[in-house]
N, C-alpha and C positions, 0 to 999 in steps of 0.2 A: 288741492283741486281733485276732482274724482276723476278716475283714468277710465276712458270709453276705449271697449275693445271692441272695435266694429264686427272683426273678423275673426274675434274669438269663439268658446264651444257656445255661449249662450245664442250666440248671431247663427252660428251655423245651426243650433237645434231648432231655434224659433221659424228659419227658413224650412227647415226637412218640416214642421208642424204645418205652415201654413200653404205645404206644398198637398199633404196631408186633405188640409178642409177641401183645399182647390179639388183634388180628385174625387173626394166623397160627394162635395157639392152637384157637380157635376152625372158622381150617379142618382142624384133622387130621380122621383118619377115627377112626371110632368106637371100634377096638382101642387105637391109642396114645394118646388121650385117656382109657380105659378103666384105663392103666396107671398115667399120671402127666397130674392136671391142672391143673397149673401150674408151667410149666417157669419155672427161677430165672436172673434179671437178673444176671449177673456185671460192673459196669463196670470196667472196665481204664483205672486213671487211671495206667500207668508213665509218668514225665515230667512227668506235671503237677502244680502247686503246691495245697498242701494246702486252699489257699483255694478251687478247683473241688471238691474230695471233700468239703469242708464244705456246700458250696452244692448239691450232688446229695443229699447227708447230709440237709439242711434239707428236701430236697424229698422225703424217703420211701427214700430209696435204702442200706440194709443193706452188701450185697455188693457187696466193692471188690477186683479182681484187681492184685497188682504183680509182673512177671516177673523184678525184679533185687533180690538179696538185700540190697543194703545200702540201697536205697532203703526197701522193707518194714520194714528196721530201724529206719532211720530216720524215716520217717510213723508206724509204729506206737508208738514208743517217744515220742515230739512231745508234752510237757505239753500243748500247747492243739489238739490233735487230742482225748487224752484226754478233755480236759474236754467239748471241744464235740460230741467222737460215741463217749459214751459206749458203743452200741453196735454200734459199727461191725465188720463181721466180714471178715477179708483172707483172701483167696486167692491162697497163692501160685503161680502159672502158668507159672514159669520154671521152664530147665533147674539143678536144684541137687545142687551139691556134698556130698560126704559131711563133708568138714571145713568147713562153711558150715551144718550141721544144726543145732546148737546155739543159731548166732543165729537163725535160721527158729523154732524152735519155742519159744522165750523171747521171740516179741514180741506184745505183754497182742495179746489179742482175737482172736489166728491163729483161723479158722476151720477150713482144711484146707489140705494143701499136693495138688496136681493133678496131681501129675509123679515119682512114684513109676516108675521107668522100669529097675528093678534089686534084686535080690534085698538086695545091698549096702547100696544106699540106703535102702530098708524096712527092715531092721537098726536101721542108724543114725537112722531118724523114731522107731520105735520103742520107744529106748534114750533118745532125745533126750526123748520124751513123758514116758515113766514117771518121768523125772528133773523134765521142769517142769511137769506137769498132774496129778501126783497123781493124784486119781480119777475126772480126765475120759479119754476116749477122744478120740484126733484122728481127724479125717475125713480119709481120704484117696483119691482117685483112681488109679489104675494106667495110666499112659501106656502109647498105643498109637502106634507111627510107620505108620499104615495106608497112605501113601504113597512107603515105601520110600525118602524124599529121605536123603540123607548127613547133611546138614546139621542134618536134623531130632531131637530124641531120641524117646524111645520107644521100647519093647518093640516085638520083633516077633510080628506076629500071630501066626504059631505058636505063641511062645512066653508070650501070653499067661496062658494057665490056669494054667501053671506057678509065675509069680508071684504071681497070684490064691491059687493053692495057699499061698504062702511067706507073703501076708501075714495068710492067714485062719488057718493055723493054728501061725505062728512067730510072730506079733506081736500079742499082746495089747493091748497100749498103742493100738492103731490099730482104726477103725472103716472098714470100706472099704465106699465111698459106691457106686463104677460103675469105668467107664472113662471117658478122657479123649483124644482128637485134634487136632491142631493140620490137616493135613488139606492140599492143594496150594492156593493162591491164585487160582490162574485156570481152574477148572472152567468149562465152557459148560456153564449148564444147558440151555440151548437141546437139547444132546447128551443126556438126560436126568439122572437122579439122583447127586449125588456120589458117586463110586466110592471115596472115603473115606470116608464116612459110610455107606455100606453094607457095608463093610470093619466097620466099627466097630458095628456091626448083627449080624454074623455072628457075630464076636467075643464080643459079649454070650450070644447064641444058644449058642454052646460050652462056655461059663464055666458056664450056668447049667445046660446036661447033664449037664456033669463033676461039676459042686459040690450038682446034686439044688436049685437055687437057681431061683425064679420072676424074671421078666422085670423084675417091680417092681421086686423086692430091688435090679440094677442099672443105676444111672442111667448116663445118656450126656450127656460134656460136650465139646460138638459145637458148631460155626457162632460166628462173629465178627462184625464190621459188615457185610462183604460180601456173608456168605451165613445170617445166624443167621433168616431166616425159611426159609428150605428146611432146613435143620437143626431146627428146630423140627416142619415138616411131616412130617418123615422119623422123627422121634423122640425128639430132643435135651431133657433135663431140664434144662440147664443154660447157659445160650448166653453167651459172653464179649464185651463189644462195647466198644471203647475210643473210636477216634476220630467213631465216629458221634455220640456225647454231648460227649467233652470238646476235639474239633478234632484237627488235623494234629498232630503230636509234635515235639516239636526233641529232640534227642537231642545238640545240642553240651558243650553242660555238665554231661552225665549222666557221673557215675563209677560206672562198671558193676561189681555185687556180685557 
């Protein structure tokens, strides 16, 4: 049986985190609180053993981000994950494959996949949904690379709308939540406001010209441990925070999906 430690470190970080959004939330200004008032806790448990996402589970905690596909398969598909977090809802955060779609959207509780980053891949969510969710709709986000890295995926902002275009009206099977950022690591905000997350601001702004869409309609899933309270102030509905709650990562005996 898995051992839930209510009152363990993960219980006590996930509390300090979401005491965290509570004050951030609180300071936006009047318009982005007017939009969305209550930006959502994404915890990012890639690497960690099921026994932390149970124990965050225990404590309140819904939404659980994994960036690598066979891990998601693996926690989500887990008899005694099933049992013990009945409803636990996964996000997946990573970059994903078109012939990796299938296992993504066959694992019980997928909430939404966040990295729709291709006309291709929205196809293939799409095809993959109608096949294992019957008459739900999946949530999905539309990755943006606002920071132009290589390394990073994501649409580019230009070509934003364009996709927005493909999944609103080529993909029935798919519910589209906003847009999504992964954004550079070492901004100074001292230098003021992330110039990827205002990247991803404008973004929205255009989407919702083109599409005749209100600023509501699209959420923005912005800011990590490092920075999800300035992503929060700036506008983020959705903030992703991994090793703030669940500690440093080891990543040696992670076989990457």
């Amino acid at each position: 049986m898995l051992r839930i430690m209510a009152d363990g470190e993960v219980a006590r970080a996930l509390k300090h985190v979401i005491e965290r959004v509570a004050v951030a939330t609180q300071k936006r200004n009047q318009d982005v609180a007017a939009l969305f008032p209550q930006p959502r806790l994404v915890a990012v448990s890639k690497t960690k053993p099921k026994e932390m996402i149970v124990e965050a589970y225990s404590s309140g905690q819904r939404h659980f981000g994994e960036n690598y596909v066979q891990e998601l398969v693996d926690k989500g598909h887990d008899e005694e994950m099933l049992a013990t977090c009945p409803d636990i809802k996964w996000h997946m955060i990573g970059h994903l494959q078109s012939n990796k779609v299938n296992k993504v959207v066959s694992v019980p509780n997928l909430y939404c996949i966040e990295t729709i980053d291709t006309a291709k891949l929205a196809t293939a969510v799409n095809n993959a949904a109608g096949k294992h969710l019957k008459d739900e709709k999946l949530v999905v986000f539309v990755q943006v690379n606002t920071s132009g890295e290589e390394n990073k995926s994501g649409v580019n902002p230009d070509s934003v709308n364009d996709l927005v275009s493909h999944v609103l009206k080529n993909c029935p099977n798919l519910k589209l939540a906003g847009l999504m950022t992964i954004g550079a690591f070492d901004h100074d905000l001292s230098k003021g406001p992330n110039p990827d997350f205002q990247c991803l601001l404008k973004c929205r702004a255009e989407v919702c010209e083109a599409q005749c869409m209100e600023p509501k309609d699209i959420e923005l899933s912005m800011g990590m441990s490092n920075d999800f309270e300035h992503a929060i102030d700036v506008g983020s509905t959705n903030v992703r925070v991994g090793s703030t709650i669940f500690g440093a990562r080891n990543y040696q005996k992670l076989v990457l999906g």
